[in-house]
Structures are given as C-alpha cells and as structure tokens.
C-alpha positions as a Markdown table, in Angstrom:
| # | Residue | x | y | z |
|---|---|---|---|---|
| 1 | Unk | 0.4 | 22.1 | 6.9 |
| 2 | Unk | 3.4 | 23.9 | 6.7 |
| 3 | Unk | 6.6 | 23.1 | 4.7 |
| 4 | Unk | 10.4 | 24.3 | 4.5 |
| 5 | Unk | 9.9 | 25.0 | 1.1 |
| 6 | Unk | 8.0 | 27.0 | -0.9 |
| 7 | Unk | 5.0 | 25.6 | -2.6 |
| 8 | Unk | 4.3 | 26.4 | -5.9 |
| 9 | Unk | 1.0 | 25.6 | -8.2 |
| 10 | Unk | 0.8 | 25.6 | -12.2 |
| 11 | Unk | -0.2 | 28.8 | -13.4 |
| 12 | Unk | -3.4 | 30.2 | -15.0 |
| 13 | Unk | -4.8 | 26.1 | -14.3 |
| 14 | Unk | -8.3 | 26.2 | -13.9 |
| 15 | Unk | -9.9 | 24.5 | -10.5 |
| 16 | Unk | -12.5 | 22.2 | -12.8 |
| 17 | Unk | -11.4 | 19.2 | -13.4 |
| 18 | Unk | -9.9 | 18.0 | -16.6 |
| 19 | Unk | -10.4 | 14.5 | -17.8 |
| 20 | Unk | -8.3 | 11.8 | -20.0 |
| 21 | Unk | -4.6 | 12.2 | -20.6 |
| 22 | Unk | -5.1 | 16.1 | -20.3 |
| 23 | Unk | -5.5 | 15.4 | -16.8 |
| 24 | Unk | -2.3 | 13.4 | -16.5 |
| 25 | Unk | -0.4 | 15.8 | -18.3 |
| 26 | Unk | -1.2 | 18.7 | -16.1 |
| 27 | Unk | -0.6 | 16.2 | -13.1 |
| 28 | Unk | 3.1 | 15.2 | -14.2 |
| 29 | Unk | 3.4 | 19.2 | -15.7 |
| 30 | Unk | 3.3 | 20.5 | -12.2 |
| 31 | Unk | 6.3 | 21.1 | -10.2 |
| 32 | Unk | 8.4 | 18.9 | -8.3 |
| 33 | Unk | 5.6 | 16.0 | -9.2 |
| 34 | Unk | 8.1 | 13.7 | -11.0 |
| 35 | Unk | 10.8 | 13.8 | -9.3 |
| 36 | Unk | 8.8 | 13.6 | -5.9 |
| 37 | Unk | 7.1 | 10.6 | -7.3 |
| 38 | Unk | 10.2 | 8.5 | -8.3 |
| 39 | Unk | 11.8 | 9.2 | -4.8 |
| 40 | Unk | 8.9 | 7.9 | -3.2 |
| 41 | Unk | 8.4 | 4.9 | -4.9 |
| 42 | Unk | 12.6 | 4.5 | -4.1 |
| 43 | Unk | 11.9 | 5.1 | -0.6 |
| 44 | Unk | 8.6 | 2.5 | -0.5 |
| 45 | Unk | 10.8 | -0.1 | -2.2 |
| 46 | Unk | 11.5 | -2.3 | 1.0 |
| 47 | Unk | 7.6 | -2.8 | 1.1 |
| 48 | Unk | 7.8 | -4.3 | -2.3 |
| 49 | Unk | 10.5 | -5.7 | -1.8 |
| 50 | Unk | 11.0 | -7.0 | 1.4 |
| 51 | Unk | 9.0 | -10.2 | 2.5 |
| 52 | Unk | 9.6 | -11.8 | -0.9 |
| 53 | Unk | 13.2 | -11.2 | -0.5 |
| 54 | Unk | 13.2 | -12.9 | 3.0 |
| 55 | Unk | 11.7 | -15.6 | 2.0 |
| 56 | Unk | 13.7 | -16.5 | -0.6 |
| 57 | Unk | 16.7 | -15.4 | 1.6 |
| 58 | Unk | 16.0 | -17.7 | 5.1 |
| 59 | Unk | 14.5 | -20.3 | 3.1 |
| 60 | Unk | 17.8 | -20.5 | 1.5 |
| 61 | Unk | 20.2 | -20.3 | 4.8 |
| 62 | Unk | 17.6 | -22.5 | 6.4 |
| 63 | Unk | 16.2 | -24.9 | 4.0 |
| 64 | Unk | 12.7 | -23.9 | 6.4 |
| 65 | Unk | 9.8 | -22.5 | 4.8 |
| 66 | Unk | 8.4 | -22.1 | 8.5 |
| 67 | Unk | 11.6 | -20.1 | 9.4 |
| 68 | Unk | 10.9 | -17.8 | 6.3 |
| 69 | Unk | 7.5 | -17.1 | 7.3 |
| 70 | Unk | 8.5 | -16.3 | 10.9 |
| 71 | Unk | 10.8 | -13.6 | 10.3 |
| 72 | Unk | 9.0 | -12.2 | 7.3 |
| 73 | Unk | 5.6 | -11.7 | 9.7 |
| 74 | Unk | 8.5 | -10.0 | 12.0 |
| 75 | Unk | 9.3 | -7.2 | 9.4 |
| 76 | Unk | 5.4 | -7.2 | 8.2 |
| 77 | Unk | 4.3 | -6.6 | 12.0 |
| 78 | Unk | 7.0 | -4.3 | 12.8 |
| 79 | Unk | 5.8 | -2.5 | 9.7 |
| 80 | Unk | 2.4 | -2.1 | 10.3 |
| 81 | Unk | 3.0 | -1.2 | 14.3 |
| 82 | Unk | 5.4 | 1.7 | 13.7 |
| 83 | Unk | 4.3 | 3.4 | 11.0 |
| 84 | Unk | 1.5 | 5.8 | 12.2 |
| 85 | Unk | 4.2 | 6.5 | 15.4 |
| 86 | Unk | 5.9 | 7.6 | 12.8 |
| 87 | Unk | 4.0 | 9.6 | 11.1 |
| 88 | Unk | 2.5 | 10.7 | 14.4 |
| 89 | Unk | 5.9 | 12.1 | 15.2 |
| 90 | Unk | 6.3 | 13.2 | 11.7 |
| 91 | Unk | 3.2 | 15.2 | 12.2 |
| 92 | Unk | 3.9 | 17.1 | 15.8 |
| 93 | Unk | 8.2 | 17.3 | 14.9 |
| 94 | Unk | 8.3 | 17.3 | 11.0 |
| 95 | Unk | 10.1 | 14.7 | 8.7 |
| 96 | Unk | 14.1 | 16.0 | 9.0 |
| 97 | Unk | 14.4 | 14.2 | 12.5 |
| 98 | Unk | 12.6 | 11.4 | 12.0 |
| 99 | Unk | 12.4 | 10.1 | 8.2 |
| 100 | Unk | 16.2 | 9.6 | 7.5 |
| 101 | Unk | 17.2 | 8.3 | 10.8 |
| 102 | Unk | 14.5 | 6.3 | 10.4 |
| 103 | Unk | 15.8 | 4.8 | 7.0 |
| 104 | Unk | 18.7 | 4.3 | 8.5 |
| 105 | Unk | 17.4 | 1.9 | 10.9 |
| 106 | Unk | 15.3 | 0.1 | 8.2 |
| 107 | Unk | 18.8 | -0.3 | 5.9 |
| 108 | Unk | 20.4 | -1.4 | 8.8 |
| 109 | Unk | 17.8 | -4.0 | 10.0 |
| 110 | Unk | 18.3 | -5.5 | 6.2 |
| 111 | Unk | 22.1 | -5.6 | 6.4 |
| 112 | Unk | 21.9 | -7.6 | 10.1 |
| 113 | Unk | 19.0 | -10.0 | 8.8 |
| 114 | Unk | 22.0 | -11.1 | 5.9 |
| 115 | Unk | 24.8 | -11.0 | 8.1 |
| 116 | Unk | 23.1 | -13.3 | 10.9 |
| 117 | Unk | 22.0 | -15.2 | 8.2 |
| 118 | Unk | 25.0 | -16.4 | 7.3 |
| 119 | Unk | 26.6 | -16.6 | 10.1 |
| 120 | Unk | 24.1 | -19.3 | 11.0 |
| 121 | Unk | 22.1 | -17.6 | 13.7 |
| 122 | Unk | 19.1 | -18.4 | 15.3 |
| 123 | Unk | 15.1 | -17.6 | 14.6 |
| 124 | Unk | 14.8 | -14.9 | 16.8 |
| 125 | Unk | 17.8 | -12.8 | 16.2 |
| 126 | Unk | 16.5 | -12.9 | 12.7 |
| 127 | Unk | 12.9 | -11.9 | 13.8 |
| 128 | Unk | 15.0 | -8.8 | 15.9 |
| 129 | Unk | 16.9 | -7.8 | 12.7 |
| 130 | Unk | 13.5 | -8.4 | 10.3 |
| 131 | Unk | 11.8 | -6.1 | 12.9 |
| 132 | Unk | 14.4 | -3.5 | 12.7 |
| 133 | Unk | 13.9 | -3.2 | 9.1 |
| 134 | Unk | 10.3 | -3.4 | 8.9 |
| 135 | Unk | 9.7 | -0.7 | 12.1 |
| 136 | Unk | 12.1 | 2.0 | 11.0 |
| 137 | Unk | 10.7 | 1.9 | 7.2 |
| 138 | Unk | 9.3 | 5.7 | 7.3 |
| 139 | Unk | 5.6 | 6.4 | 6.2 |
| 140 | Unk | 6.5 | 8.1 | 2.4 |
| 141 | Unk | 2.8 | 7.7 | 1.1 |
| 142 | Unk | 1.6 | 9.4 | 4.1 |
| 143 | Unk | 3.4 | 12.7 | 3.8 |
| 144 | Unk | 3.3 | 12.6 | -0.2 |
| 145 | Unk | -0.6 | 12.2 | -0.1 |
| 146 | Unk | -0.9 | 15.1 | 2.4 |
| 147 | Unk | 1.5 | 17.0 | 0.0 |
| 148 | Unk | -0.7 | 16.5 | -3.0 |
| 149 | Unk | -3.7 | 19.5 | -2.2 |
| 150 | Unk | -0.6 | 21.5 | -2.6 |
| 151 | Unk | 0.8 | 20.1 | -5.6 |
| 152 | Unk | -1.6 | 20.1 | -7.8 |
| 153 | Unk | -4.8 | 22.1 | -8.8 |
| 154 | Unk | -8.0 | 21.2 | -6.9 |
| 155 | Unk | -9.3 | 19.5 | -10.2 |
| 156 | Unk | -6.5 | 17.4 | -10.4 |
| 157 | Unk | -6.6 | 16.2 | -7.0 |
| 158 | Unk | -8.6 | 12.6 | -7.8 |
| 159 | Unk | -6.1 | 12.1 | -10.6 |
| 160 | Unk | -3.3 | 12.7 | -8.4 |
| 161 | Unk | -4.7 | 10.4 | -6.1 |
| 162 | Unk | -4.9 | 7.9 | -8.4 |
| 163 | Unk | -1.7 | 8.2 | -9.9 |
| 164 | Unk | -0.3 | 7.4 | -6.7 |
| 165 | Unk | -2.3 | 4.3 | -6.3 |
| 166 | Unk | -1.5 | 2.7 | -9.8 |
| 167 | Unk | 2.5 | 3.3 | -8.3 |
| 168 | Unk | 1.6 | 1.2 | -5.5 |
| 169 | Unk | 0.1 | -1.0 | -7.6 |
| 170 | Unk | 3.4 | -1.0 | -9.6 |
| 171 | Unk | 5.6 | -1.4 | -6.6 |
| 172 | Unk | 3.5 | -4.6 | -5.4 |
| 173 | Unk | 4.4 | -6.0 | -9.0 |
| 174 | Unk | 8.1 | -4.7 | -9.7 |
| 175 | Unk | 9.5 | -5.0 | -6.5 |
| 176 | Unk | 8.7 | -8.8 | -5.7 |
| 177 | Unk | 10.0 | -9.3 | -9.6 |
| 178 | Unk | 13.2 | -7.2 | -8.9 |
| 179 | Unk | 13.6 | -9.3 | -5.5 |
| 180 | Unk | 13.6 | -12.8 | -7.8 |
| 181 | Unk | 15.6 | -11.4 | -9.9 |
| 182 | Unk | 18.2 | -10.5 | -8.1 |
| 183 | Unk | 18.1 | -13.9 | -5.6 |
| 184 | Unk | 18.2 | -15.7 | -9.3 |
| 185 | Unk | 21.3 | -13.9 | -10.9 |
| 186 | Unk | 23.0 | -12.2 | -8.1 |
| 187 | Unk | 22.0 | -14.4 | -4.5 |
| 188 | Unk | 19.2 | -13.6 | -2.4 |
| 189 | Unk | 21.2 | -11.5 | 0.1 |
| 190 | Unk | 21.9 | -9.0 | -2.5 |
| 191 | Unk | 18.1 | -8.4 | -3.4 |
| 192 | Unk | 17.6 | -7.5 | 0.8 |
| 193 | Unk | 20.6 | -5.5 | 0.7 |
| 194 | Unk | 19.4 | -4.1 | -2.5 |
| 195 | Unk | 16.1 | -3.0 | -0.9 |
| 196 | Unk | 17.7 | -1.2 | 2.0 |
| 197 | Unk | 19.9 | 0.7 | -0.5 |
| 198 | Unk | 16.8 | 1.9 | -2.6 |
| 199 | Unk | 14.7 | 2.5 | 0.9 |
| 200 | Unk | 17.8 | 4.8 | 2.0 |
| 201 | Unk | 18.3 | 6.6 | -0.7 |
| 202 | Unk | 15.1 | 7.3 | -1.9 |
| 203 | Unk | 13.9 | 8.9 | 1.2 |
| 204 | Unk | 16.9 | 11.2 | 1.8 |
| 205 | Unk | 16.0 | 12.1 | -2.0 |
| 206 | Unk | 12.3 | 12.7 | -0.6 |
| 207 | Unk | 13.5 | 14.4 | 1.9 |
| 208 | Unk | 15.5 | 17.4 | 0.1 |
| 209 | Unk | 12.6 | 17.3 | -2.0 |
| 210 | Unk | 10.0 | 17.8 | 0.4 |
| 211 | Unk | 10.8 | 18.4 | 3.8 |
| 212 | Unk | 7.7 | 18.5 | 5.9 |
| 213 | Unk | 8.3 | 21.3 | 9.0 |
| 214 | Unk | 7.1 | 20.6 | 12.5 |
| 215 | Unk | 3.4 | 20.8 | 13.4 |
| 216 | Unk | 2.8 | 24.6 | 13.8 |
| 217 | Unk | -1.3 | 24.4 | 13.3 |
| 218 | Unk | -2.9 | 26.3 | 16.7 |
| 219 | Unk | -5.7 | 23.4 | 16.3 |
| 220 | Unk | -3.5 | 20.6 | 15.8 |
| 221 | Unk | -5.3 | 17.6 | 17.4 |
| 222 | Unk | -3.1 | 16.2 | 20.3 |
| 223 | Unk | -5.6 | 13.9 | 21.8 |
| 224 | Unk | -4.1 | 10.4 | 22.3 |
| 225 | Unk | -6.4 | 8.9 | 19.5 |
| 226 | Unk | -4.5 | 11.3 | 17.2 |
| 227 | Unk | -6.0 | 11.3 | 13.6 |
| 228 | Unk | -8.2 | 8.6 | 15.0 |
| 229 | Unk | -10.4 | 11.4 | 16.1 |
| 230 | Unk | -11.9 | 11.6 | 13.2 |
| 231 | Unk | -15.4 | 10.1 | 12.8 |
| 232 | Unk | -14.5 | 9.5 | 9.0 |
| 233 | Unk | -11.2 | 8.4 | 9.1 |
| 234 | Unk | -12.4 | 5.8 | 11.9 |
| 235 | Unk | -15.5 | 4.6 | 9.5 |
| 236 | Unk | -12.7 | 4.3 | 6.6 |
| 237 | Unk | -10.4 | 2.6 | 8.4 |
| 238 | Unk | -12.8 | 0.1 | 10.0 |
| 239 | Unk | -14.0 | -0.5 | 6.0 |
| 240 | Unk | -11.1 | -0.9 | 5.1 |
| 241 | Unk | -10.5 | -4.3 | 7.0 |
| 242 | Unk | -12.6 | -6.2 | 5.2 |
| 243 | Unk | -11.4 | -5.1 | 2.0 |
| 244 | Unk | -7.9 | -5.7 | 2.5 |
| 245 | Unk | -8.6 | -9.2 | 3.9 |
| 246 | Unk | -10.5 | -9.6 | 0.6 |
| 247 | Unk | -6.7 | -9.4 | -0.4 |
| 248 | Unk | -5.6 | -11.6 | 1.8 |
| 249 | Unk | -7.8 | -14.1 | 0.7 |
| 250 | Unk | -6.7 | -13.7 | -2.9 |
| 251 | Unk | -2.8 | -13.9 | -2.0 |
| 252 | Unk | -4.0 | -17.6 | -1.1 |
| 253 | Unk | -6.5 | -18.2 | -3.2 |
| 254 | Unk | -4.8 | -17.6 | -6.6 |
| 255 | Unk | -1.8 | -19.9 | -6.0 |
| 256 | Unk | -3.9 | -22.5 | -4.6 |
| 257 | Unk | -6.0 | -22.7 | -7.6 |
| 258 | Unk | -2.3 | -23.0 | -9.5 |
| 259 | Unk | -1.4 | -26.0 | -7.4 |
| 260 | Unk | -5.1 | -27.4 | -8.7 |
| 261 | Unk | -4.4 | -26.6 | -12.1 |
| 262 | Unk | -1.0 | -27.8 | -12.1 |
| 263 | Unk | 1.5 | -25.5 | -10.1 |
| 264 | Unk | 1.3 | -23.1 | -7.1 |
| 265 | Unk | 3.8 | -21.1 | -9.1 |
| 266 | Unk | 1.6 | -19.8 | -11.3 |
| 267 | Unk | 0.3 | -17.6 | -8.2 |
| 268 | Unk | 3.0 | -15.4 | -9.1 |
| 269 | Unk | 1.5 | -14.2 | -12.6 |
| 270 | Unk | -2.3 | -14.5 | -11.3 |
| 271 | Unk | -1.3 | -11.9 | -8.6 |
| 272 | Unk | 0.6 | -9.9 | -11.2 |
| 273 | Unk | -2.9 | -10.1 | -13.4 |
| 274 | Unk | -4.5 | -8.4 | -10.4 |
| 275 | Unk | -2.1 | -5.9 | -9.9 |
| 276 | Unk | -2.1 | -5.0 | -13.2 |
| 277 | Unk | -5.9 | -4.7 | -13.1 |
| 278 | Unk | -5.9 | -2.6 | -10.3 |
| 279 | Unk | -3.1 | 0.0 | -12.0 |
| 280 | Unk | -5.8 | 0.0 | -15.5 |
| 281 | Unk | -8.7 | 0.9 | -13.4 |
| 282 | Unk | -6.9 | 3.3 | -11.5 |
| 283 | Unk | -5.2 | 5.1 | -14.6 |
| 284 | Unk | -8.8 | 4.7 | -16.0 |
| 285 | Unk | -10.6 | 6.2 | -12.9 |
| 286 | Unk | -7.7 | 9.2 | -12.7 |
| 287 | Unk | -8.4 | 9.9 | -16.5 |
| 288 | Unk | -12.4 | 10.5 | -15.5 |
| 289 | Unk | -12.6 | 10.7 | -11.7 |
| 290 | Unk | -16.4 | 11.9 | -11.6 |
| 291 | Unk | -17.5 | 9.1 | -13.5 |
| 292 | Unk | -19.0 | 7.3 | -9.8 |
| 293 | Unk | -20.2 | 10.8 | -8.8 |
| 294 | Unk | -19.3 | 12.6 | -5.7 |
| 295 | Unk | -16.8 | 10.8 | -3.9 |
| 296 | Unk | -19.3 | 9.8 | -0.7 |
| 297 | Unk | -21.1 | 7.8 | -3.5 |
| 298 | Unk | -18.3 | 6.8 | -5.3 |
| 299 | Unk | -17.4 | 4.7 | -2.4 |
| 300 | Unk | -20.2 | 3.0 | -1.7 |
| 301 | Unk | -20.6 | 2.4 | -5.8 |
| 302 | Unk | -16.9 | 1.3 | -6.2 |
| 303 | Unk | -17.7 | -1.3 | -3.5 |
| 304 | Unk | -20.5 | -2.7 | -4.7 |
| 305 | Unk | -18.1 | -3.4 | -7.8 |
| 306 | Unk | -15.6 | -5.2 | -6.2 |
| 307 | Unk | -18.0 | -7.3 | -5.1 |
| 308 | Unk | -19.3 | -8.1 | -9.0 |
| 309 | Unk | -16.2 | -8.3 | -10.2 |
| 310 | Unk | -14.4 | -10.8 | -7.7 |
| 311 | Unk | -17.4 | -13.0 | -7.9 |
| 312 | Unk | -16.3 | -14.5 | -11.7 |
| 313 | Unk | -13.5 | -15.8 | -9.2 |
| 314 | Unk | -15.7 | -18.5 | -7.7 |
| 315 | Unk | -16.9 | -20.4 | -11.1 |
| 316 | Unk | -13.0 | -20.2 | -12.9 |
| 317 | Unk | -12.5 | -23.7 | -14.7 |
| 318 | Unk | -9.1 | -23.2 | -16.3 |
| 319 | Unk | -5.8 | -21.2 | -15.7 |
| 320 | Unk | -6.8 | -18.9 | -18.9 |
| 321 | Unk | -10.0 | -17.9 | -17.5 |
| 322 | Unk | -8.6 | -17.5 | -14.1 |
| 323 | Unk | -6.1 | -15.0 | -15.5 |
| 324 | Unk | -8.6 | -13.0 | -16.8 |
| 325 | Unk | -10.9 | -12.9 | -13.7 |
| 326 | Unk | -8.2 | -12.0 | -11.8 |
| 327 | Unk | -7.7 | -8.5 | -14.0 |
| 328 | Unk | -11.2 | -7.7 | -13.3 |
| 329 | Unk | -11.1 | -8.3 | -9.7 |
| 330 | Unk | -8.7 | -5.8 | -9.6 |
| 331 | Unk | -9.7 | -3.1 | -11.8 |
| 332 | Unk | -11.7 | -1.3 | -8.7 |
| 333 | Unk | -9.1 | -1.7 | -6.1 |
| 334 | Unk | -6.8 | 1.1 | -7.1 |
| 335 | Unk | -10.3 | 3.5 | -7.7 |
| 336 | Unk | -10.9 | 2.7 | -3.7 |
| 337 | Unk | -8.2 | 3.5 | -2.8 |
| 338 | Unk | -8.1 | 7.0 | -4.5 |
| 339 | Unk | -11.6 | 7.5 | -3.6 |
| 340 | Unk | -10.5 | 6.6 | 0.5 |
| 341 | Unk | -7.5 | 8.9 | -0.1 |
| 342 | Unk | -9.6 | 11.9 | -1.1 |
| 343 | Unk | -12.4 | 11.4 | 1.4 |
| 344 | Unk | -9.4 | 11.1 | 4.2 |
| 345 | Unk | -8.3 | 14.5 | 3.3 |
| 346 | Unk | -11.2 | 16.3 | 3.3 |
| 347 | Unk | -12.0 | 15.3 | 7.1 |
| 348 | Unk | -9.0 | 15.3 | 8.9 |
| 349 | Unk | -8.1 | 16.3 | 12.4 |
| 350 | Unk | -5.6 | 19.6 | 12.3 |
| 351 | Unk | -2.3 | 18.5 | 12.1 |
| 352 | Unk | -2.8 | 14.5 | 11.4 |
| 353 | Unk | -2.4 | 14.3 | 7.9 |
| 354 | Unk | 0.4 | 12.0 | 7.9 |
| 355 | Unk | -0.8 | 9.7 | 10.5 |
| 356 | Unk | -4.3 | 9.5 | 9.0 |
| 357 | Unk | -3.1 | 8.4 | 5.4 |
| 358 | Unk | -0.5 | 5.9 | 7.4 |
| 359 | Unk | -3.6 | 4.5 | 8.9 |
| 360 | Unk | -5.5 | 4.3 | 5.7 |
| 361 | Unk | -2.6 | 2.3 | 4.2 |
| 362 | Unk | -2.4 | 0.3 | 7.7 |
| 363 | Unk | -6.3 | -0.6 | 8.1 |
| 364 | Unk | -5.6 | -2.5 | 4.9 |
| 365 | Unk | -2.4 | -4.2 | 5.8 |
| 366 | Unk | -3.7 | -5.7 | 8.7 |
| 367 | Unk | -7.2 | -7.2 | 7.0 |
| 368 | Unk | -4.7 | -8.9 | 4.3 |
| 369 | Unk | -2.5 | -10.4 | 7.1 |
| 370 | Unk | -6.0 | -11.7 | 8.6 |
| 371 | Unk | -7.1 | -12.7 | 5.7 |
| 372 | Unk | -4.5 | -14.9 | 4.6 |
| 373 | Unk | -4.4 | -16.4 | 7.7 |
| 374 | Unk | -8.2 | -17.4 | 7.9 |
| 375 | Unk | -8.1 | -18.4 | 4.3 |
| 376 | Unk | -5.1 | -20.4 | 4.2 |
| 377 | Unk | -7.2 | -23.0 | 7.0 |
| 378 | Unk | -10.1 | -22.7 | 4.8 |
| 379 | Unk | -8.3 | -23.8 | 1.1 |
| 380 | Unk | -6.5 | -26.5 | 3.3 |
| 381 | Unk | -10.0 | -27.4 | 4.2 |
| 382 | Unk | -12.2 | -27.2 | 1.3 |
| 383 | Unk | -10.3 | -26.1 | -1.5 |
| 384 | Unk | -9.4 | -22.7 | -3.5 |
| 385 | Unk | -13.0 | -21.7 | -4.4 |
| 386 | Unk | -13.5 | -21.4 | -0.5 |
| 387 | Unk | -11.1 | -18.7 | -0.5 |
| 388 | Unk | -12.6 | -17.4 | -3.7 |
| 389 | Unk | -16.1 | -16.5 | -1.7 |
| 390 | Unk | -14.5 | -14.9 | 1.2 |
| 391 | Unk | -12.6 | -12.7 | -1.3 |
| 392 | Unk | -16.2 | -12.1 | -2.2 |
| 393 | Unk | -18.4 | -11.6 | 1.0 |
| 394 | Unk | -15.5 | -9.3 | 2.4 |
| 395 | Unk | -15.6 | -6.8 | 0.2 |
| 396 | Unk | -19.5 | -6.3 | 0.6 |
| 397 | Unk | -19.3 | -6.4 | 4.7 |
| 398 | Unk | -16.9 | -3.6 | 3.7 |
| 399 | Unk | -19.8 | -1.5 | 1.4 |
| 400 | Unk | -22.4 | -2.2 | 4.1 |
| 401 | Unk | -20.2 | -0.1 | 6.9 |
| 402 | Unk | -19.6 | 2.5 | 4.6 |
| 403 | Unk | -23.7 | 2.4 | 3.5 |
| 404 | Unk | -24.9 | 2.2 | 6.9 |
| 405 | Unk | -22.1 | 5.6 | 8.3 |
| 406 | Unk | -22.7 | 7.5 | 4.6 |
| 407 | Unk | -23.7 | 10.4 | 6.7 |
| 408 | Unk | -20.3 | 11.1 | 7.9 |
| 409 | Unk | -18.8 | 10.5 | 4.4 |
| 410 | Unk | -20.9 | 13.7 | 3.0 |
C-alpha cells in the first residue's frame, strides 16, 4: 500500500506488545495518530448522525413516522450499497479523486433533503436526496484501518484496532445525542445540515492528512469479487450477519421493553448503556489484547461471550436491571470487532484493503437492518423478551461459522 506521504514509525519502540495505558500512550504518542483520528471521526459523523436526524427532520415537515422511516432506509441503503465501490475505487485510483468529491455529494444530498423538505415535496424526491447523502458518504474507517500497520508498531496493532472501535462506539452515542440536540435548541434541519458540514470537512482534513495513492501493487487482485476473494474475509463477513442482526434485534428490543416498563423513550439511554459497554470492553481489550489468545481463538472465544452476556437480557424485570444488562451485552462487541479488524488484515487480497474493511463494517450493517426488521414482527407478536432471544441465538449461529471455517482463520 503505497501513500503520498511519507510514513513514519516511533522510534527505538519495541515489536512486543505493551499492555494497559502504556499501550495507549505509545498508540496516541505516534505520529499523525491524533489528528488522523479526530478527522475521521469528523468525516464518519453523518453515519452518526444521519438517520436520527431525518427522522426527527421529516417527521417534523410531515407529521409521518412512515415517511421518516422511508427516506431514512434511503440514506441507510444508499450507504451500505456504495461504500465498498468506493473503496473499490479508492483502492485501484487512490482517495484524492474520489473521497472529497465524494463528500461533496454526501453534503449536498443533506442540504436538498432540507430544502425539499420545506418546500413541501414529495416521498420520493426525499428518498433521491436521502440517497445522495447516504451513497456519496466516503469509506473513512476503511482507509484509516488499512493505514494503521503503518502507524503504529506491530505490538500496538490490537490496541490500535481497538481504539478505533471504542470511536465508533462513541460516534453511535455522540452523534444521535448531537442530532437531538440540535433539532431541540436550533431546528432539526440544522442538525442534517450540521452533519454534512462535519462529513465535509473532516474528510478533506483526512485527506491532507493521509492521502492514499493509486493502487500500484503488481499483485493487486482485480478479479470482479474484489477483496471478496479472500476465503477469510468471505468467512468474516458471512459471521458477521448474524452478529450485527443480534444488533438489530436490540435496537428494537430495548425500547420495546421501555414502552413495557413505562416509555419507549427510555430506549434512548438503554442503547447508550450498550454503547457504552462496548467502548469499556474495547478500551479494556486494547489495554491487554492477548488476553483471548491468538486472534483465530480470540474470535471464536469472544463469541461465545456475546452469547453469555446478552442472555441476562431475556430474564430483566425492571428498567434498573435492564440498564445494567445492557452494559454487559455490550462489553464484547467492540473486542469483535477489533479481533475481525486484525484477522482482515492479515489475509487480504493485494491491493483491497480498503474495500475489505468497508465490507467488514458493511456485513454488519446489513444483519442490523435485517434484524430490526424480523424483530420488530416478532415484539409486535410476542413481546420484547422475543427479541431479547434472537439477540441471543444470533450471536452463536455467528461463533458456529467461525468454529466450523477456523482453519482459514489460522
């Protein structure tokens, strides 16, 4: 992987790997690490920021929660379709001619969404303009997670890794939050214009920061699966369904058990519970990432976790409980991820990198959406502990793929 800029590492660091806050420090002690990691999470703020904040907006203009929903699953498609021809592009033409034009089209696609909106028109002009925003957001994570063997020493890798997770984590919790905040003090137009503002300018940050040159490997894989090609990535991705439509399930599952126990709103701070679980495990696993063993272990191990630690879920009896069930649920997701993360870039095709963590990311997107959807018929059906169990049994249909196809995680 080649770059326009020279890459430097910390000096005299040993390729061990160090544990606890030593191994943060050398992480953020590297160079270009903190600034690269606020631009990013600038850049990725339309993902957290985005469907709450067109909910809140069309709901508003349209008084329809079933208009709402519509155009958000517009941008949340577009999102998921474009991003690894993206970061396929990214891969075989490099990030200058792709990434900020890109932006530019996502900003743009916010801006329309708020002017139709208030000029009164339809659903599907909306769902065009959502679209736009969603397809052109550019695949950040992707290039900063290839970027990170580079960035760091080889014993900080994992903790890398995690870091980035626990921002995800952080972003999933900070941006909906921002998104209220704004529709509650400033108007909910301002928190999707807001959004496309951060998106824009974080990426041409990103950008200077760490432009990615075009796809100069002699072995570059150009078959049309692209980083599909990989046996691995293709096991990870295919595990990863389940497990993200464990989080589907719990997207449903959690404010449903608030409008049981007295409101649906308290789904907000039960989701914010998990999030925050997920960013403690995943500080925790950065601080001592051998602590699973070997990473082909680690995530078979980590899964069988999930599945311990979602199952307290089921039996909740009271909103106190629930909130702490909820922080353990989550206190192996962000671990996964890192885990998936590291396995991905020891196995990937030449020249894919991008595409293959955009997949990762995407695998896990697409179980939520199908998640939610399955789960919301079942709680209608038979209640929140219904959707409790599925967030359950997913996660260990998940560790059984990965179990039976451990030969091609070694």
């Amino acid at each position: 992987m080649a770059t326009d800029a020279t890459t430097e590492r910390p000096e005299g660091a040993a390729d061990r790997p160090s544990h606890g806050l030593h191994a943060y420090r050398r992480v953020f002690g590297a160079p270009r690490v903190r600034p690269l990691l606020l631009a990013s999470l600038l850049a990725r703020m339309p993902v957290g920021m985005g469907a709450v904040g067109l909910i809140l907006f069309i709901h508003g203009e349209t008084g329809s929660f079933g208009s709402a929903g519509a155009v958000t699953g517009a941008f949340t498609i577009s999102l998921g379709a474009t991003g690894p021809v993206l970061a396929r592009l990214i891969d075989r033409r490099g990030s200058r001619l792709v990434t900020v034009p890109a932006a530019l089209m996502s900003a743009f696609g916010f801006v329309a969404v708020v002017v139709l909106g208030k000029a009164g028109a339809g659903i599907v002009p909306l769902m065009v303009a959502a679209a736009f925003a969603g397809g052109g957001t550019p695949p950040i994570g992707g290039i900063l997670r290839q970027h990170w063997p580079e960035l760091v020493e080889p014993g900080e890798l994992e903790t890398a890794y995690a870091l980035d997770a626990v921002s995800l984590e952080m972003l999933f919790v900070t941006g909906p939050l921002l998104a209220g905040i704004l529709a509650a003090s400033a108007g909910p137009a301002e928190g999707l214009l807001v959004a496309g503002a951060f998106g824009l300018s974080g990426t041409v940050i990103f950008q200077r920061l760490l432009p990615l040159a075009p796809g100069s490997e002699p072995d570059a894989e150009r078959h049309w699966l692209g980083a599909l090609t990989s046996p691995t990535l293709r096991v990870l991705v295919a595990a990863a369904l389940p497990l993200g439509a464990a989080f589907g399930a719990l997207d449903v599952t959690l404010p449903a058990f608030g409008a049981a126990h007295g409101s649906s709103a308290l789904g907000g701070p039960l989701t914010a519970a998990l999030a925050c679980g997920s960013a403690l495990g995943g500080l925790a696993f950065g601080a001592r990432p051998t602590v699973f063993g070997p990473s082909q272990q680690a995530i078979v191990r980590l899964g069988g976790l999930t599945v311990l630690t979602c199952l307290p879920l089921v039996f909740a009896t009271s909103v106190p409980e629930m909130f702490v069930f909820a922080a353990i649920a989550g206190i192996s997701i962000a671990p996964q991820v890192t885990v998936r993360n590291n396995l991905a870039q020891l196995k990937l095709a030449a020249g894919t990198a991008t595409e293959a963590f955009t997949w990762l990311t995407l695998s896990i997107t697409v179980g939520a959406s199908a998640g939610a959807a399955l789960v919301g018929a079942l709680v209608e059906a038979d209640g929140w502990r219904a959707g409790a169990l599925v967030a359950v049994v997913m996660p260990a249909l998940g560790t059984l793929a990965l179990f039976a196809r451990r030969d091609l995680l070694r």
